[in-house]
PQR file with spaces between the fields and no chain letter, atoms N, CA, C, O and H, PARSE charges and radii, in Angstrom:
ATOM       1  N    UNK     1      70.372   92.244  109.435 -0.4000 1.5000
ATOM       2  CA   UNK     1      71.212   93.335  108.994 -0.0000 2.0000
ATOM       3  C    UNK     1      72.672   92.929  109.087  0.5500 1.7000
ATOM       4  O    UNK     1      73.094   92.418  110.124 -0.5500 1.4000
ATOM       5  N    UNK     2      73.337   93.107  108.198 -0.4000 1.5000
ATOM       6  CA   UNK     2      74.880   92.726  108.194 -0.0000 2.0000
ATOM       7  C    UNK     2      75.226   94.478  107.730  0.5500 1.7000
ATOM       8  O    UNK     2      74.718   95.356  107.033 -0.5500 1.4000
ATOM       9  H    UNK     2      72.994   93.523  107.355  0.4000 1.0000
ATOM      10  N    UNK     3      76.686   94.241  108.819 -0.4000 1.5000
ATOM      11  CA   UNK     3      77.159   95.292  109.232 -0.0000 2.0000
ATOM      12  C    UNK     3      78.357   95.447  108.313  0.5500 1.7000
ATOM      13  O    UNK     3      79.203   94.571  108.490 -0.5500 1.4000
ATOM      14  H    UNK     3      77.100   93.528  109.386  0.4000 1.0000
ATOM      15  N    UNK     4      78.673   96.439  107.272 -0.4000 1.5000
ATOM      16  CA   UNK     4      79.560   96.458  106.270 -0.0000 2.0000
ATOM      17  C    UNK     4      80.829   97.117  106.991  0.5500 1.7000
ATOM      18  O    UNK     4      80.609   98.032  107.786 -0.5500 1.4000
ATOM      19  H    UNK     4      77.985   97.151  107.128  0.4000 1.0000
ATOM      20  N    UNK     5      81.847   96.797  106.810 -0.4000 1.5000
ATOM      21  CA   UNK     5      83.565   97.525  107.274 -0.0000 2.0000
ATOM      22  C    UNK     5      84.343   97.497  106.377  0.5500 1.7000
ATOM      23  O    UNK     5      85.014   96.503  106.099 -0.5500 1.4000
ATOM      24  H    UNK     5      82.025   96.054  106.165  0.4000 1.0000
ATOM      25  N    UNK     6      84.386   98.664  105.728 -0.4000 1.5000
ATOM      26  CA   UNK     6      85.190   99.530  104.817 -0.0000 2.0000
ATOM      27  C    UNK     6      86.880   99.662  105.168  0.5500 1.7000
ATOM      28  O    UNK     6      87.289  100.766  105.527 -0.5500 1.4000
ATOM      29  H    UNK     6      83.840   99.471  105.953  0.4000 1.0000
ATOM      30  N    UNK     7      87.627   98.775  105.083 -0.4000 1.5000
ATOM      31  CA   UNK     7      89.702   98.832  105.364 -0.0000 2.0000
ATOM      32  C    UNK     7      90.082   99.884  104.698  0.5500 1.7000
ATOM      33  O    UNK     7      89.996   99.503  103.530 -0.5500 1.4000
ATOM      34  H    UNK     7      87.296   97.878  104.792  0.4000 1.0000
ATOM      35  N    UNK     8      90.360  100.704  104.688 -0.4000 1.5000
ATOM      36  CA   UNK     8      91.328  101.608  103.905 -0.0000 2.0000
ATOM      37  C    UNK     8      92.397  100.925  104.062  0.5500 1.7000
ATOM      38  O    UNK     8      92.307   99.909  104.752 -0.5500 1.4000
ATOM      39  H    UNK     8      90.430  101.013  105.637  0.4000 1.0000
ATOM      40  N    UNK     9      94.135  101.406  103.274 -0.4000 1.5000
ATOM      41  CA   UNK     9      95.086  101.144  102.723 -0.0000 2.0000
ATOM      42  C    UNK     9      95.905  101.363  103.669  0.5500 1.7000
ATOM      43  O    UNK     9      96.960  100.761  103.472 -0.5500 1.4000
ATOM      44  H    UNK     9      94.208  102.231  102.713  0.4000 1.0000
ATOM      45  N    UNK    10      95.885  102.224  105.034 -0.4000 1.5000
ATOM      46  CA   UNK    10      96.654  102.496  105.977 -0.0000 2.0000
ATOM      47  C    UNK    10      97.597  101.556  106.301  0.5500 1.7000
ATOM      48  O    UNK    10      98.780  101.862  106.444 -0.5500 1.4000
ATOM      49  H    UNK    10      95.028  102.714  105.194  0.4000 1.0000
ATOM      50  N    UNK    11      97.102  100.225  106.455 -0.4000 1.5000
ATOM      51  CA   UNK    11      97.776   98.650  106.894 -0.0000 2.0000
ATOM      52  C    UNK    11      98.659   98.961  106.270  0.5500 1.7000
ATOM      53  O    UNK    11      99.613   99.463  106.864 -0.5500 1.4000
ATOM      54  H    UNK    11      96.140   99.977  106.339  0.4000 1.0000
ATOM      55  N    UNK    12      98.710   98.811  104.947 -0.4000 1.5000
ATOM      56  CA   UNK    12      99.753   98.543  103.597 -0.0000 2.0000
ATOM      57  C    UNK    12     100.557   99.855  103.926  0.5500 1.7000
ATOM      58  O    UNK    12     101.736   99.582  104.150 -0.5500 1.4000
ATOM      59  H    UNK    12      97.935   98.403  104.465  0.4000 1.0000
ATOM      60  N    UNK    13     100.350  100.838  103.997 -0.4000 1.5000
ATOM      61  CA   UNK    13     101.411  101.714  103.792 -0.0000 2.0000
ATOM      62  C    UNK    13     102.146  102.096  105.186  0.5500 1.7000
ATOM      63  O    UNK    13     103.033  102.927  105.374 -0.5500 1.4000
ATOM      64  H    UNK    13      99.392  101.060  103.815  0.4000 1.0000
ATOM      65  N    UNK    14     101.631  101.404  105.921 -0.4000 1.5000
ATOM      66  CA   UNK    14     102.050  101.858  107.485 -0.0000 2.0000
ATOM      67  C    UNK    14     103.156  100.327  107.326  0.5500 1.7000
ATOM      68  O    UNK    14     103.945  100.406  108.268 -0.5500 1.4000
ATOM      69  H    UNK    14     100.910  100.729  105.769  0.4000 1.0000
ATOM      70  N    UNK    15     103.393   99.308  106.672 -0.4000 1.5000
ATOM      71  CA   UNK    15     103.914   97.958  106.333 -0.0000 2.0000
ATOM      72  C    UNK    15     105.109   98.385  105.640  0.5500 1.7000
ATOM      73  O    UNK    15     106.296   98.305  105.956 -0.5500 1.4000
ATOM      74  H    UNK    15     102.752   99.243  105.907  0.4000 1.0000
ATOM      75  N    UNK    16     104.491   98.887  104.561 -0.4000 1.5000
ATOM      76  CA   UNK    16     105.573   99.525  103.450 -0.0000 2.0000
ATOM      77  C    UNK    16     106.972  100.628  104.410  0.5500 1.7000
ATOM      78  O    UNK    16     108.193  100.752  104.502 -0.5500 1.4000
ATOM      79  H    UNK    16     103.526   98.952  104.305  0.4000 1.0000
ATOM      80  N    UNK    17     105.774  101.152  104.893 -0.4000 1.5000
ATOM      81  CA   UNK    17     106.922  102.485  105.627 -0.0000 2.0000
ATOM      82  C    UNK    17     107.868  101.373  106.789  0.5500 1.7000
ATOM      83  O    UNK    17     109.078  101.454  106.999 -0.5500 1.4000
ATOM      84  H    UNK    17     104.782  101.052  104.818  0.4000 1.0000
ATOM      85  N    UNK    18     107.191  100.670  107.230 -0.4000 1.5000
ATOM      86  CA   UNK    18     108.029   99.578  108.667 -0.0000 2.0000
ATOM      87  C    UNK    18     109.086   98.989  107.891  0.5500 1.7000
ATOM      88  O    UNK    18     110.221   99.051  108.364 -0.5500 1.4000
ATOM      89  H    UNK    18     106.208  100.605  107.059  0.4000 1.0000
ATOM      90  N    UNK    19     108.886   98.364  106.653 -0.4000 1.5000
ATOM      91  CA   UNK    19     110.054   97.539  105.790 -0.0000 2.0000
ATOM      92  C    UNK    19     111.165   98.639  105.677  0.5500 1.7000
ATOM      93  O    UNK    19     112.318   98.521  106.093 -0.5500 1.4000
ATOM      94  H    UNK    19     107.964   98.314  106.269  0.4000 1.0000
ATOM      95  N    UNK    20     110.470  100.048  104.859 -0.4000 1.5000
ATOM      96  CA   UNK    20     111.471  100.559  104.427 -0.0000 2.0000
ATOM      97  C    UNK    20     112.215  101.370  105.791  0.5500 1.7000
ATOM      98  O    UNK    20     113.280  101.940  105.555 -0.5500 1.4000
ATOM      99  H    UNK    20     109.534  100.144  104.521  0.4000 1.0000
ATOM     100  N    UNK    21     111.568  101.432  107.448 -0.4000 1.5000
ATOM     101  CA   UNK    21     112.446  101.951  108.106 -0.0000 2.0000
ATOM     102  C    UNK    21     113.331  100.412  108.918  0.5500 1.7000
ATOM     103  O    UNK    21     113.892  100.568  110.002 -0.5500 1.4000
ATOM     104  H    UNK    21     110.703  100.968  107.639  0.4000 1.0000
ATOM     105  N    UNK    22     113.330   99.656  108.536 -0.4000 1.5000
ATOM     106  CA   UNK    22     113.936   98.584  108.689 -0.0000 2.0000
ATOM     107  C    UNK    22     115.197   98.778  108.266  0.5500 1.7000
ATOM     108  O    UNK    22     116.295   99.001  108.776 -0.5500 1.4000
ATOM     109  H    UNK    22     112.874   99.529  107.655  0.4000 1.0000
ATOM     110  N    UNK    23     114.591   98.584  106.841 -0.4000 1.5000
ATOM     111  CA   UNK    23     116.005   98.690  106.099 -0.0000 2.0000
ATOM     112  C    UNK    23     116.935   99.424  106.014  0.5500 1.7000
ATOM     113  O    UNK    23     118.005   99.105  105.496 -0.5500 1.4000
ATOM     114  H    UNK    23     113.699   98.403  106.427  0.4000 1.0000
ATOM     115  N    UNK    24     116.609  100.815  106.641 -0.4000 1.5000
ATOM     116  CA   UNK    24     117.714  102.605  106.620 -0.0000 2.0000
ATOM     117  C    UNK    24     118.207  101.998  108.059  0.5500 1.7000
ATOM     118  O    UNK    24     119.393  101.739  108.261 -0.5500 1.4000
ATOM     119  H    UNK    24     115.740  101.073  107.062  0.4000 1.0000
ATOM     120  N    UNK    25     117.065  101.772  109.152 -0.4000 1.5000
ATOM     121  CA   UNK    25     118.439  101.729  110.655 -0.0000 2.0000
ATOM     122  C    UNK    25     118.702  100.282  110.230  0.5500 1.7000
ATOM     123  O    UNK    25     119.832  100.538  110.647 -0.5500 1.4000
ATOM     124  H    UNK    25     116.101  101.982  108.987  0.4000 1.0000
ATOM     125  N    UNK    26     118.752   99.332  109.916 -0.4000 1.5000
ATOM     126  CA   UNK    26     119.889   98.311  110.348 -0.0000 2.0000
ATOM     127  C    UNK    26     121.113   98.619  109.184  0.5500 1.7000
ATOM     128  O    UNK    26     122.262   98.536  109.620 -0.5500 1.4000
ATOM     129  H    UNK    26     117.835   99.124  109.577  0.4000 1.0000
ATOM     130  N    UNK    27     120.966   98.934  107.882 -0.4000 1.5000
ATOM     131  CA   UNK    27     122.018   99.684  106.818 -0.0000 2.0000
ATOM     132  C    UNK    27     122.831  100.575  107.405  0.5500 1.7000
ATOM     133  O    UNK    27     123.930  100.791  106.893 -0.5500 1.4000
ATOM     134  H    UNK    27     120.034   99.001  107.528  0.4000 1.0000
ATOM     135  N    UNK    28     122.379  101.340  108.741 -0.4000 1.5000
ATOM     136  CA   UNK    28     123.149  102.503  109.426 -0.0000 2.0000
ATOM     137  C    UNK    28     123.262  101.847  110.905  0.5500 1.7000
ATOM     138  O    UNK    28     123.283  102.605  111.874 -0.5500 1.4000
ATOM     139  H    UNK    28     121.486  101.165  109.156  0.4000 1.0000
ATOM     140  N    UNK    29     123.323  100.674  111.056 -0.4000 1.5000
ATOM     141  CA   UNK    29     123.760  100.339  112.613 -0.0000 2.0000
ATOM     142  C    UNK    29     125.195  100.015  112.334  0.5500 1.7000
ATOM     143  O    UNK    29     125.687   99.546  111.307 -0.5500 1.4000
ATOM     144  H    UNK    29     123.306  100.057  110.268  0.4000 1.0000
ATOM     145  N    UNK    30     125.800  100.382  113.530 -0.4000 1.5000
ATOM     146  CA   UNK    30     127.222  100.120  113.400 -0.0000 2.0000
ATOM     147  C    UNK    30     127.298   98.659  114.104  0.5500 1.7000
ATOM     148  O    UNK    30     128.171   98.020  113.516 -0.5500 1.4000
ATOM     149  H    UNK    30     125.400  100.763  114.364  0.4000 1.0000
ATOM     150  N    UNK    31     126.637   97.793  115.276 -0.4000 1.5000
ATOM     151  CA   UNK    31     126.804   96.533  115.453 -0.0000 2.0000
ATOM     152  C    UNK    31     125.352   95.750  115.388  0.5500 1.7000
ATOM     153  O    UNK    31     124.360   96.115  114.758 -0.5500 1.4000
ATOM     154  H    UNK    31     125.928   98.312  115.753  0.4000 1.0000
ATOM     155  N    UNK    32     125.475   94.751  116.087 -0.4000 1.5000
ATOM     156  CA   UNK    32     124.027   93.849  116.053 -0.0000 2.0000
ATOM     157  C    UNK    32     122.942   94.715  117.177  0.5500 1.7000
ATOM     158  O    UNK    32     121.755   94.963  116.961 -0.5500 1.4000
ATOM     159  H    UNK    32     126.281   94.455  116.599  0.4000 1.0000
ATOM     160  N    UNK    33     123.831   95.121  118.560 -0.4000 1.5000
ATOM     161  CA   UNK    33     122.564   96.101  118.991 -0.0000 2.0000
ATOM     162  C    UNK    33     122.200   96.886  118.736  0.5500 1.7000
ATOM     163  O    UNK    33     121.247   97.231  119.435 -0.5500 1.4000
ATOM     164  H    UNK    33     124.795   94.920  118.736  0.4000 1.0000
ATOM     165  N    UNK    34     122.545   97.738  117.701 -0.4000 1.5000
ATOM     166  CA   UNK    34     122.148   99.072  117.156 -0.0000 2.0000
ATOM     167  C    UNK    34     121.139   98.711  116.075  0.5500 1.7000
ATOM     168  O    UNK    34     120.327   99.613  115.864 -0.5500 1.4000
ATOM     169  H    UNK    34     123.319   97.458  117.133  0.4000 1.0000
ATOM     170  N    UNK    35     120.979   97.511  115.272 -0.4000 1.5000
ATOM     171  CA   UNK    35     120.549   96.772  114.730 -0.0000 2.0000
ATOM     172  C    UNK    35     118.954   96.799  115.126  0.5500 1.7000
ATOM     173  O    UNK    35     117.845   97.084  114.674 -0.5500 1.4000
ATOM     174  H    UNK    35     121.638   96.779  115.444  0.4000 1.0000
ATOM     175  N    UNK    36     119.524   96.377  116.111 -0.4000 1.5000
ATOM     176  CA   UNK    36     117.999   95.659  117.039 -0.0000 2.0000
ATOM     177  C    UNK    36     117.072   96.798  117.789  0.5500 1.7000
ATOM     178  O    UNK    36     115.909   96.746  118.188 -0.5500 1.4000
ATOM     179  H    UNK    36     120.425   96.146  116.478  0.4000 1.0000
ATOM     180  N    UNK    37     117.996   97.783  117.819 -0.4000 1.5000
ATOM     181  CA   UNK    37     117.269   98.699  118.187 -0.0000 2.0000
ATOM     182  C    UNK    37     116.492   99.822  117.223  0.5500 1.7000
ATOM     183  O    UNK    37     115.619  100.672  117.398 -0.5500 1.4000
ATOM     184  H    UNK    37     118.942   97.826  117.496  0.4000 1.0000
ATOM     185  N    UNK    38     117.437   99.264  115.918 -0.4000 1.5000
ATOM     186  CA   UNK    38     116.941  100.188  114.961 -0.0000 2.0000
ATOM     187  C    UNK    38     115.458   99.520  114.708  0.5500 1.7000
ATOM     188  O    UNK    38     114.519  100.282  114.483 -0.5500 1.4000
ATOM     189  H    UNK    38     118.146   98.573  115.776  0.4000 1.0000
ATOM     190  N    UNK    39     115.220   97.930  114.747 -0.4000 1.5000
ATOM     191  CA   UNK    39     113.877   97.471  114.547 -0.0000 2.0000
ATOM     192  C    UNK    39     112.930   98.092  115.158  0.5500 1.7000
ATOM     193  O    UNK    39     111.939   98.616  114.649 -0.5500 1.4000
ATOM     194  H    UNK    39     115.984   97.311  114.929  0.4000 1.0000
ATOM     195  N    UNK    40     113.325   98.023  116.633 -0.4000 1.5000
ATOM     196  CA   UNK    40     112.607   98.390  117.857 -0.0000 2.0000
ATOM     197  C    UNK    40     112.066  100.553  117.092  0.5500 1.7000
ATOM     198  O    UNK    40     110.958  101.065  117.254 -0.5500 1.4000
ATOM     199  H    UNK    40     114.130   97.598  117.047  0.4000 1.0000
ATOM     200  N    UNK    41     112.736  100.929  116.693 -0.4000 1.5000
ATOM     201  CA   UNK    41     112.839  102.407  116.132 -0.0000 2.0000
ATOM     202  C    UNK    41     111.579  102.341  115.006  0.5500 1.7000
ATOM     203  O    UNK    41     110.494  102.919  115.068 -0.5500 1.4000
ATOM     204  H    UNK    41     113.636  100.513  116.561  0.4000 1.0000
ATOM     205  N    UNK    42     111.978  101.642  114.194 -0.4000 1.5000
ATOM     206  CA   UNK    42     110.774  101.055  112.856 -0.0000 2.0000
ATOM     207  C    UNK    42     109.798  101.003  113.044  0.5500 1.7000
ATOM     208  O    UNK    42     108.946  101.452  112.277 -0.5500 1.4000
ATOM     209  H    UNK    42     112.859  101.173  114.144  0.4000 1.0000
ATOM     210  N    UNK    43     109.477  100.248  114.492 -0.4000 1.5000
ATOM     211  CA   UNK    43     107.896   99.917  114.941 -0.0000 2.0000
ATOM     212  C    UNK    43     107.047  101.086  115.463  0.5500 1.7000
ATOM     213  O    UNK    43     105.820  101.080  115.570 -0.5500 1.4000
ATOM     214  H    UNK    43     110.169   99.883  115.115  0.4000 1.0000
ATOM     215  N    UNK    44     107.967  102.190  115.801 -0.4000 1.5000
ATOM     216  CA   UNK    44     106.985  103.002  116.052 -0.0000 2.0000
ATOM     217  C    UNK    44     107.420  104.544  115.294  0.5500 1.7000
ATOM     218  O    UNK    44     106.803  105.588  115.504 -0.5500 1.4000
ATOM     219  H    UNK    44     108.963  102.195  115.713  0.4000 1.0000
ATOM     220  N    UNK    45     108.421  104.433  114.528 -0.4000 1.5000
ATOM     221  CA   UNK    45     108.338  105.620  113.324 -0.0000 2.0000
ATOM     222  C    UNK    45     107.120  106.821  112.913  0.5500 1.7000
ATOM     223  O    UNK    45     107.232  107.843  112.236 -0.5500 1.4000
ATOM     224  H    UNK    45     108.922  103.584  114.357  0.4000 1.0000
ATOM     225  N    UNK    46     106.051  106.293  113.550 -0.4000 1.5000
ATOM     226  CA   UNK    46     104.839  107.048  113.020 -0.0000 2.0000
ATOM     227  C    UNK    46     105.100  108.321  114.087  0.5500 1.7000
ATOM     228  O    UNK    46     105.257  109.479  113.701 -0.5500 1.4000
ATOM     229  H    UNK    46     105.960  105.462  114.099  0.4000 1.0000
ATOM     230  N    UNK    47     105.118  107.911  115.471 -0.4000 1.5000
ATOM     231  CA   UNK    47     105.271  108.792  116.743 -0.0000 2.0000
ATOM     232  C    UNK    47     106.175  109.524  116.497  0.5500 1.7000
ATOM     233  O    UNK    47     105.900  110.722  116.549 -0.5500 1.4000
ATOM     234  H    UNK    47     104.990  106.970  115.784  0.4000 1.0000
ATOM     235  N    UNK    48     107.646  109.125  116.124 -0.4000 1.5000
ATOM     236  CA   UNK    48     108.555  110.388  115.757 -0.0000 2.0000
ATOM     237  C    UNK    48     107.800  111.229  114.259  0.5500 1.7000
ATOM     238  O    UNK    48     108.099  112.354  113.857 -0.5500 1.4000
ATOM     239  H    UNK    48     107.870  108.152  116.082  0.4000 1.0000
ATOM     240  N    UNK    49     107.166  110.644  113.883 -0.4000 1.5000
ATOM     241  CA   UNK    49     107.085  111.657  112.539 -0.0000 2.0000
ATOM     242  C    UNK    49     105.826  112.647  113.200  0.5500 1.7000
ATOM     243  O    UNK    49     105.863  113.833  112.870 -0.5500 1.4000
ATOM     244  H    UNK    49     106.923  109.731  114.210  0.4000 1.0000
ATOM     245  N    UNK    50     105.089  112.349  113.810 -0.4000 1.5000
ATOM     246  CA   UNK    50     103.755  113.274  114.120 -0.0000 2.0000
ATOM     247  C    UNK    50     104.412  114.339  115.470  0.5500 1.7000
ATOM     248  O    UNK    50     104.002  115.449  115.810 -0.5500 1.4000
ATOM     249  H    UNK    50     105.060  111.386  114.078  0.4000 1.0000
ATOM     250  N    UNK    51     105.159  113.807  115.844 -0.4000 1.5000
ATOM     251  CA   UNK    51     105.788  114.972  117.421 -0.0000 2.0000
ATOM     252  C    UNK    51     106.551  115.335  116.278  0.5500 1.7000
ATOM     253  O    UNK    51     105.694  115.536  115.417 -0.5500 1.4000
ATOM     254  H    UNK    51     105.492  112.905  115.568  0.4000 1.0000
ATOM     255  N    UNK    52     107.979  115.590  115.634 -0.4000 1.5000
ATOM     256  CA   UNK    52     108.421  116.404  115.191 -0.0000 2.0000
ATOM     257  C    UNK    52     107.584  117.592  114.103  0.5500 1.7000
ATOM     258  O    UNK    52     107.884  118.783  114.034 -0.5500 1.4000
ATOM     259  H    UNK    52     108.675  115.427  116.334  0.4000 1.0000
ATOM     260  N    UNK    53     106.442  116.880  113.281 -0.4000 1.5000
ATOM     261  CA   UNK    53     105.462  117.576  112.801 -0.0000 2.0000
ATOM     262  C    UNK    53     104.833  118.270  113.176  0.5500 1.7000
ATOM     263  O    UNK    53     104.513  119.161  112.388 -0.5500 1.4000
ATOM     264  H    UNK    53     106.198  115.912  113.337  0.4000 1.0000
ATOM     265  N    UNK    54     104.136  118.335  114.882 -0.4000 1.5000
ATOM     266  CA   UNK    54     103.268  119.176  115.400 -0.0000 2.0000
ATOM     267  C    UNK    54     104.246  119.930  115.858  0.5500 1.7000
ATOM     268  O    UNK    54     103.973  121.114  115.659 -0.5500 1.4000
ATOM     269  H    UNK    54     104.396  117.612  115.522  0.4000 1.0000
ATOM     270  N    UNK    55     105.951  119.686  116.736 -0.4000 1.5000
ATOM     271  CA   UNK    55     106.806  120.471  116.771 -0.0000 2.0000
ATOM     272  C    UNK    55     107.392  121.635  115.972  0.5500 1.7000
ATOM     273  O    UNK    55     107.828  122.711  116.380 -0.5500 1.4000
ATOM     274  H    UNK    55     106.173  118.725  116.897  0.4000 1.0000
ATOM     275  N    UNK    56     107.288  121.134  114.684 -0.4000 1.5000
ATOM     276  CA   UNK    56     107.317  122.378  113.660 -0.0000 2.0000
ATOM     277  C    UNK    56     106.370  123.192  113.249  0.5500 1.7000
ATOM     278  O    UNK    56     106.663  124.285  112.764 -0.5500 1.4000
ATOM     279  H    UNK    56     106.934  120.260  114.352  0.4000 1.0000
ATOM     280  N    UNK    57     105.041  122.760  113.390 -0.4000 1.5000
ATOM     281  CA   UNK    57     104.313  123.165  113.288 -0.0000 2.0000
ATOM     282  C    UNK    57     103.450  124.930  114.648  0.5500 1.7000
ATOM     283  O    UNK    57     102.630  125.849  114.650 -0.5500 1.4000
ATOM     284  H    UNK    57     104.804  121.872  113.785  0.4000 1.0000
ATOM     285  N    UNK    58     104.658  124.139  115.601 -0.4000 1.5000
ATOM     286  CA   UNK    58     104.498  125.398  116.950 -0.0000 2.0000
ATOM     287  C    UNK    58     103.326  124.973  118.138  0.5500 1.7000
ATOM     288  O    UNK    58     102.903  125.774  118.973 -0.5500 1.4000
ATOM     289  H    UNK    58     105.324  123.393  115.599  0.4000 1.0000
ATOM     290  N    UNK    59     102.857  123.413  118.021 -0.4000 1.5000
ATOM     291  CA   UNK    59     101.577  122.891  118.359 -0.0000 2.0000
ATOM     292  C    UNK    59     102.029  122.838  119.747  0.5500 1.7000
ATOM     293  O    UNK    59     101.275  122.423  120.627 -0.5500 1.4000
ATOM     294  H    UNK    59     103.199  122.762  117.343  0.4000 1.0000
């Protein structure tokens, strides 16, 4: 029996979204550490979007 695993597209668009929050905080850092922190911000973008979401939401 071989065991089939189905990828959805998540990778790619969770990639797509990391490039494009790359590119808004280091475009809006005012030096190289704000920069670096904006990367550090990029990598986990998903967490601010789901807490402010369940936050509005009243969760």
């Amino acid at each position: 029996m071989k065991n089939h695993v189905q990828k959805g597209s998540s990778g790619a668009i969770y990639g797509l979204g990391f490039i494009g929050a790359v590119i808004y905080f280091i475009s809006h850092a005012s030096g190289f550490w704000m920069g670096a922190l904006g990367i550090l911000k990029a990598m986990v973008w998903p967490a601010f979007l789901v807490y402010e979401a369940l936050k509005a939401l009243g969760a």
